[in-house]
Structure formats: structure tokens, C-alpha cells
C-alpha positions as CSV (number, residue, x, y, z in Angstrom):
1,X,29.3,65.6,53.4
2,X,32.9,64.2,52.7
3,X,32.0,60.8,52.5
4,X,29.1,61.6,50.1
5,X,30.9,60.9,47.3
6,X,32.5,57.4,48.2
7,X,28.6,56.4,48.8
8,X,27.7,56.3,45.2
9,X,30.4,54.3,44.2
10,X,29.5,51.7,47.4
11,X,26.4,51.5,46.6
12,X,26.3,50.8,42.9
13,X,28.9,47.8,43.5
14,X,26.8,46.5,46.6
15,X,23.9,46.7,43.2
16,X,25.9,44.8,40.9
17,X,26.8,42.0,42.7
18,X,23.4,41.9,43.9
19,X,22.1,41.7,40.7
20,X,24.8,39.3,39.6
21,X,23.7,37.2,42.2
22,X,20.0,37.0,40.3
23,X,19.0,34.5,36.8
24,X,16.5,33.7,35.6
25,X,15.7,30.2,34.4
26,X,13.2,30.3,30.9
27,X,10.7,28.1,30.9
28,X,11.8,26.1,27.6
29,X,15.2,25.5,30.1
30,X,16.7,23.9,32.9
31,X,19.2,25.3,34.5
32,X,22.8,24.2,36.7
33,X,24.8,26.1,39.1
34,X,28.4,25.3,38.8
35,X,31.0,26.5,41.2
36,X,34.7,25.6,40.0
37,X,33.0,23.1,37.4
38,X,31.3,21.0,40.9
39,X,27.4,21.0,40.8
40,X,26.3,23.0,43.5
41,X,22.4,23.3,42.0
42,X,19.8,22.4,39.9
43,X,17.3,24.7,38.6
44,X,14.5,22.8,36.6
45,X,11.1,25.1,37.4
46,X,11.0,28.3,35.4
47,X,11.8,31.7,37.3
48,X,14.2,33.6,39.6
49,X,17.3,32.0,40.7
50,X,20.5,33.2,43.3
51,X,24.0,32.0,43.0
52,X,27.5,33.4,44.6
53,X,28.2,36.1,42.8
54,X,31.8,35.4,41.4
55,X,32.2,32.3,42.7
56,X,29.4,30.5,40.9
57,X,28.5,30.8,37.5
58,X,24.8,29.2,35.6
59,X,24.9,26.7,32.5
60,X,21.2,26.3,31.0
61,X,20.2,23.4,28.8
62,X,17.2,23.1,26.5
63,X,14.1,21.2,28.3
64,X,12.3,20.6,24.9
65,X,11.8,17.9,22.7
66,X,14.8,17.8,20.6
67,X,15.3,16.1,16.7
68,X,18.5,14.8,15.6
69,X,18.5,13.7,12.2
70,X,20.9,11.0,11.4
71,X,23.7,11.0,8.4
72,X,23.0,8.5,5.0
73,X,23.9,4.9,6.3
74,X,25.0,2.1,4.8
75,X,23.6,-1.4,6.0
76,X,23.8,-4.8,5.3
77,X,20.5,-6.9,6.4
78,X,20.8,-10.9,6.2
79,X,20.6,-11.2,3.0
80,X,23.4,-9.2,2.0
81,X,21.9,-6.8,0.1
82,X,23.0,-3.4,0.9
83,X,20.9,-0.2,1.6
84,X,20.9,3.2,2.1
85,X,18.9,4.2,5.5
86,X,18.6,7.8,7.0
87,X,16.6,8.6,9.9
88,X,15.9,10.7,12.8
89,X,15.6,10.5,16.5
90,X,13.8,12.9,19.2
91,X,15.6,13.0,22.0
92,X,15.3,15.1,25.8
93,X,17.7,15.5,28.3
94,X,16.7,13.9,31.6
95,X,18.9,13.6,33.8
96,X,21.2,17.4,34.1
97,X,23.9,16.3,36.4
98,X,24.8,13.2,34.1
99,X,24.3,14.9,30.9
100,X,27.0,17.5,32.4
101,X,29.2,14.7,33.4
102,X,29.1,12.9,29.9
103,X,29.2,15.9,27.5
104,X,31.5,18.6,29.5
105,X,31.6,22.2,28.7
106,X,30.4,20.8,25.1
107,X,26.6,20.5,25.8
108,X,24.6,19.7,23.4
109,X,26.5,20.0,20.3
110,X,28.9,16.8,22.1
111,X,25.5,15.1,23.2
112,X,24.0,14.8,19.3
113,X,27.1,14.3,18.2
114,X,27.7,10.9,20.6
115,X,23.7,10.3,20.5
116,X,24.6,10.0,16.7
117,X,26.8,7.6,16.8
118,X,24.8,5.3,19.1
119,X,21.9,5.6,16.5
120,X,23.9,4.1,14.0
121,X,25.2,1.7,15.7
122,X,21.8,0.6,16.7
123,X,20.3,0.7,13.2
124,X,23.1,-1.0,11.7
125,X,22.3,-4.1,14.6
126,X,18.8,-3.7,14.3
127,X,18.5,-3.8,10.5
128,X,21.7,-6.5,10.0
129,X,19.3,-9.0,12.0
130,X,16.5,-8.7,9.5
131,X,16.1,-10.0,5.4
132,X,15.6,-6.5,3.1
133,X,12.1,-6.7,2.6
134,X,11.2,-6.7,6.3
135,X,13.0,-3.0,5.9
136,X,11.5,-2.1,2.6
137,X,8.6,-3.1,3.4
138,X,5.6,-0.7,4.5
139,X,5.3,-1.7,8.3
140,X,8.3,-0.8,9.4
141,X,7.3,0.4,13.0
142,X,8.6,-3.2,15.0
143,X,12.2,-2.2,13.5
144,X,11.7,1.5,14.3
145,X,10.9,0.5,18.0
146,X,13.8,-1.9,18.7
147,X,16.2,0.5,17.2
148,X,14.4,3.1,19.9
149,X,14.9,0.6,22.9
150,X,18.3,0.3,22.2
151,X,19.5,3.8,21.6
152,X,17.6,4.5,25.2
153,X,19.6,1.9,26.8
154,X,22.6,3.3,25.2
155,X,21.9,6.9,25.4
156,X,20.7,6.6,29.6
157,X,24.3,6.7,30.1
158,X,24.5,10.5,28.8
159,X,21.4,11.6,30.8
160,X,18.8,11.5,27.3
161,X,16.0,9.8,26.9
162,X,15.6,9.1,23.4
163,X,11.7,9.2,22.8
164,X,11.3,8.2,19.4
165,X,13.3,7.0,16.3
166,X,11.8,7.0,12.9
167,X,13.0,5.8,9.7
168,X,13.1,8.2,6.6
169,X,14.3,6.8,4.4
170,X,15.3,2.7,2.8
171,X,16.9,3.1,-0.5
172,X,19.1,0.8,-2.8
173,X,22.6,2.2,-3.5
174,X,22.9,4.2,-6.3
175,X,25.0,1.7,-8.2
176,X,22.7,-0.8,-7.3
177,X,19.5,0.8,-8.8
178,X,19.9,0.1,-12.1
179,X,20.5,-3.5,-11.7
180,X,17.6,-3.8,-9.2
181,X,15.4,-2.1,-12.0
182,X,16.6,-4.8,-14.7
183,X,16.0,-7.4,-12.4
184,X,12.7,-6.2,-11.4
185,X,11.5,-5.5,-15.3
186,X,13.3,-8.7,-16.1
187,X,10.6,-10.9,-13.7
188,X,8.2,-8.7,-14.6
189,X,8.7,-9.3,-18.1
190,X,8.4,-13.2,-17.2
191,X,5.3,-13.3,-15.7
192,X,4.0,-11.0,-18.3
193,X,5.1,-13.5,-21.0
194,X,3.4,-16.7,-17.9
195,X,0.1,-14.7,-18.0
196,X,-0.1,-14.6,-21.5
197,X,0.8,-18.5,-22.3
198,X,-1.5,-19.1,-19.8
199,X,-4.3,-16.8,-21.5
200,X,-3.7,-18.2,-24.7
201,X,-3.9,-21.8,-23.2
202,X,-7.3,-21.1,-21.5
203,X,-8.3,-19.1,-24.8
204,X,-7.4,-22.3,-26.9
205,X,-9.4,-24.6,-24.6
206,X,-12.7,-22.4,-25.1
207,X,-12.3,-22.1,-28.9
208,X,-11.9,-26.1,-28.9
209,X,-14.7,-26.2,-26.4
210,X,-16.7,-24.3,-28.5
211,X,-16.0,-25.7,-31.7
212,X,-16.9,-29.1,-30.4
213,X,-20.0,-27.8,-29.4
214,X,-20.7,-26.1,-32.7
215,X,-19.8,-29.7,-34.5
216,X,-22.5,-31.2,-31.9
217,X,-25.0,-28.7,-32.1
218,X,-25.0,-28.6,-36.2
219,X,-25.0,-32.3,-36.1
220,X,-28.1,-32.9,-33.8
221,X,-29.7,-30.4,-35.9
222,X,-29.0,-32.3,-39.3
223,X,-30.1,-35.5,-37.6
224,X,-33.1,-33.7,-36.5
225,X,-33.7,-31.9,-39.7
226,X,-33.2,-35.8,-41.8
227,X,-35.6,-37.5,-39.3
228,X,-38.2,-34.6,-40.1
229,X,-37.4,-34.9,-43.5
230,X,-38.0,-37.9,-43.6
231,X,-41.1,-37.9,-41.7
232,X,-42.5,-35.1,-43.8
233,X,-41.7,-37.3,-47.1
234,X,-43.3,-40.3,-45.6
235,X,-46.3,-38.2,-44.9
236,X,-46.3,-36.6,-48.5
237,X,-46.1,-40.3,-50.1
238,X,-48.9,-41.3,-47.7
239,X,-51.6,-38.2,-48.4
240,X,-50.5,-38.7,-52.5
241,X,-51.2,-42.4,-52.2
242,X,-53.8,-41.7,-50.7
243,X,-55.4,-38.7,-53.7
244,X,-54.2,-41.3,-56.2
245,X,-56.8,-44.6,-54.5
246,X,-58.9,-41.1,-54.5
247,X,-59.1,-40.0,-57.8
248,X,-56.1,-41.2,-60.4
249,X,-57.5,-39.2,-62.3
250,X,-57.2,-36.1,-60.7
251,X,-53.5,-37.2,-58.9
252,X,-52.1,-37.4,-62.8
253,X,-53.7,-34.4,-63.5
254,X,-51.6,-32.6,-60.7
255,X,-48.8,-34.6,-61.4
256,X,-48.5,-33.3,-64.6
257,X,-49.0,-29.8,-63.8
258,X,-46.5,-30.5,-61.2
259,X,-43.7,-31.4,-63.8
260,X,-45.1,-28.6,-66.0
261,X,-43.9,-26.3,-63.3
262,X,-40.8,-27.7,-62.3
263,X,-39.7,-27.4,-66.0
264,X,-40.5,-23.8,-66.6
265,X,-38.4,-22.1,-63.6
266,X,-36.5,-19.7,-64.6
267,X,-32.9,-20.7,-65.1
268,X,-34.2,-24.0,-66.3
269,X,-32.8,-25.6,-69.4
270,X,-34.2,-24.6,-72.6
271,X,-36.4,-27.0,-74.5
272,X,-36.5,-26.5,-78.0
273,X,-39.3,-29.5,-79.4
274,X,-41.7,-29.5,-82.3
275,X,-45.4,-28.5,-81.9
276,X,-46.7,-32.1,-82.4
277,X,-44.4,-32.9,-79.9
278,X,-45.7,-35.2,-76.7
279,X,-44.7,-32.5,-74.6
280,X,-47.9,-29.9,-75.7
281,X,-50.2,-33.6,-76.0
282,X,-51.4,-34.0,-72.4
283,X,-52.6,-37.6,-73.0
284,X,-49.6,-38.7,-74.6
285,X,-47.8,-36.5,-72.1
286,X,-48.9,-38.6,-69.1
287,X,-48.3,-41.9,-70.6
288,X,-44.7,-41.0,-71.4
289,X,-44.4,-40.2,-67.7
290,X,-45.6,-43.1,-66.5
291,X,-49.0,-41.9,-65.8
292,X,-52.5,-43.5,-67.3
293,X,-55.2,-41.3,-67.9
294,X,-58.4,-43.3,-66.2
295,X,-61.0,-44.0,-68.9
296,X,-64.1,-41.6,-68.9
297,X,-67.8,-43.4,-68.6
């Protein structure tokens, strides 16, 4: 019964460092066993793990996709005109004992801060082999995937695999903008003013065109309307020559009443003449005219 009381004590610790000597691995982790900083295990499946109790101690690392988005940099592509580029990377770590050995007792805060560094550097090569518009411009995915193969190659050393890089972001400097926008409004402004001389050329070339035509048209029709004329008073002469081998008679009758009527429109001049005048004598009328009355039988 004496040695009751030293039993409880015995067994609790004999508890402890059995359950010290238990983890548990999560299955967004992977896991190390380190004993006096020397790998002694690797836990990548999810579950229950045992480790000296003591001796040993357990380091876990995220097994998920991880994003690391990059700082505003500053490049230089062939041309020499300068942009501002930002983008982001996902990134896993592959390979635990390496990623240990290259980032120490830092883990992952050291590992984005060194994978951030070798995305830069890789940008800044990638996009200083290339003119600006091939980075302004809406297919960027070729760049994106270069700058990817290099920061892997880079970043294998570090035990990441960088999975994808994307670019956010390909802006002018600031103090650049403005002078960009002038210079874009400027040669906008230019071909406006080209579109428009070239408008008004084509729009002088119709009117020409057109008035040429109008000229042509107008004349034809005055040719046309002469020779018709023409015709028509050829044809009059003819059918009158013909009443008058007819009937004289009858062709100075009409005549006359012809020249009666032509001398009575209204707006005519006024006539002012005596009664007796040859003008009311219908005879005398005719002769004055030129035309003979034919005798009657």
C-alpha cells in the first residue's frame, strides 16, 4: 500500500512521454522529424506519427498550392521604354528535405521571400528581351510561360516548384503617362486630320464627277431637245405648206386669227389705233401681212 502513491506519479509520466511521442500530420501538411536539426523523417501522408520523445522534435510545412504576389517592378524592354509590371506566382514545396536545407528554421516566410527575388529577376530577363508592345499587348501568355520556366529552374534549387506565373499588371510610369497620352492624342489627332483630307479629296472628286455628268446630261438633252425642235418645226412648215397648196384661203384665214391671238395675251403691249384702222379691216389686214385673200367665183 506504501508504494501506491509513487504509482500515480509513474504512471502519468510513462503517459506523457507517450503521448509526446504521438503527431499528427494534417492533411493540408507535410511533415519533418528533426533530431538536433539532422533529418531523421519525412511524414508526407496525413495521420498519426511517433518521434523520440525529447530527443526529436516535428516541423510541418504547408502541402497546398501557395500565391506569392510580386512587389511593383520596374523594367526596361528593347526599346527602352520603361514599365511598371506586378505579378504573381503559385508556387508548392516539393521536395521537404531541400526546402529545409535552403530556407532553415525560416520556412516559408525565407522561401517567398528568396522565391521573390528570383521572380524578378526572371521578369526583368524575360521582359528586357522583348519590344513594349509584345508586353502591352493582349497575348501575353508566351512571356508569362518563359518567365515560369525560368523561376522553376531557379527555384528547384530551394525544393519549390513554381506552377504558374501570371502577369497583373503592364503599366507606363506615372511620370510617363502624361507624355504617352499627348503622344497618343497627338497621332491620333493626325490621322484624324489624314482621314479628313482624304474625305474631302474623295468628296471633291464626286462633286466634279457629278457636275461633269450634270454638264453632259443637260447638254445631250438640249441637243436632243434642238434636234426635236427642229424636227417638229420642219413638220409644222411642211403640214402649213401643205393647208396653204390646200386652201390659201383658209391658211390666211387661220393665219390671221393666229396673229389676232398672239396680240391679245395678256401682258401684251397696248395698241391704241383708230376704228378705220387696217387692223379691224380683215381684207386690208391680210394684205398688210403679207397675205392675199384668194378671189371668190
Amino acid at each position: 500500500m506504501a508504494k501506491a502513491p509513487f504509482l500515480i506519479p509513474a504512471v502519468a509520466i510513462v503517459a506523457a512521454v507517450g503521448l509526446s511521442s504521438l503527431f499528427v500530420v494534417d492533411e493540408r501538411e507535410k511533415a519533418l522529424v528533426l533530431q538536433f536539426g539532422q533529418v531523421k523523417q519525412i511524414k508526407t501522408d496525413p495521420g498519426l506519427g511517433f518521434k523520440l520523445p525529447l530527443i526529436q522534435e516535428v516541423v510541418t510545412y504547408d502541402d497546398r498550392i501557395l500565391s506569392l504576389p510580386t512587389r511593383p517592378l520596374e523594367v526596361t524592354p528593347l526599346d527602352d521604354r520603361r514599365l511598371v509590371v506586378d505579378a504573381f506566382a503559385r508556387w508548392r514545396i516539393v521536395d521537404l528535405v531541400r526546402f529545409r536545407e535552403a530556407v532553415g528554421v525560416g520556412g516559408e516566410t525565407v522561401a517567398k521571400s528568396r522565391l521573390d527575388g528570383i521572380l524578378n529577376n526572371a521578369i526583368r530577363e524575360v521582359l528586357g528581351s522583348v519590344p513594349s508592345t509584345a508586353v502591352l499587348s493582349d497575348d501575353r501568355t508566351p512571356l508569362m510561360n518563359r518567365i515560369r520556366d525560368l523561376a522553376r529552374r531557379e527555384a528547384a534549387a530551394l525544393g519549390i516548384d513554381v506552377i504558374d506565373v501570371r502577369l497583373t499588371r503592364t503599366d507606363l510610369p506615372e511620370q510617363n503617362l502624361s507624355a504617352t497620352y499627348d503622344r497618343m492624342r497627338a497621332e491620333r489627332e493626325r490621322e484624324a486630320a489624314d482621314e479628313r483630307a482624304r474625305g474631302g479629296e474623295a468628296a471633291q472628286r464626286v462633286r466634279a464627277t457629278a457636275d461633269r455628268t450634270v454638264v453632259e446630261v443637260t447638254s445631250e438633252a438640249r441637243k436632243q431637245a434642238e434636234i426635236i425642235r427642229g424636227e417638229a418645226d420642219a413638220e409644222a412648215n411642211r403640214v402649213y405648206a401643205e393647208a396653204y397648196g390646200k386652201d390659201p384661203q383658209f391658211f390666211a384665214f387661220t393665219r390671221g386669227l393666229q396673229f389676232y391671238t398672239e396680240s391679245m395675251k395678256p401682258g401684251s403691249s397696248s395698241l391704241v389705233t383708230q376704228p378705220d384702222s387696217v387692223y379691224f379691216d380683215y381684207d386690208r389686214f391680210l394684205e398688210s401681212i403679207g397675205e392675199r385673200r384668194a378671189p371668190t367665183q
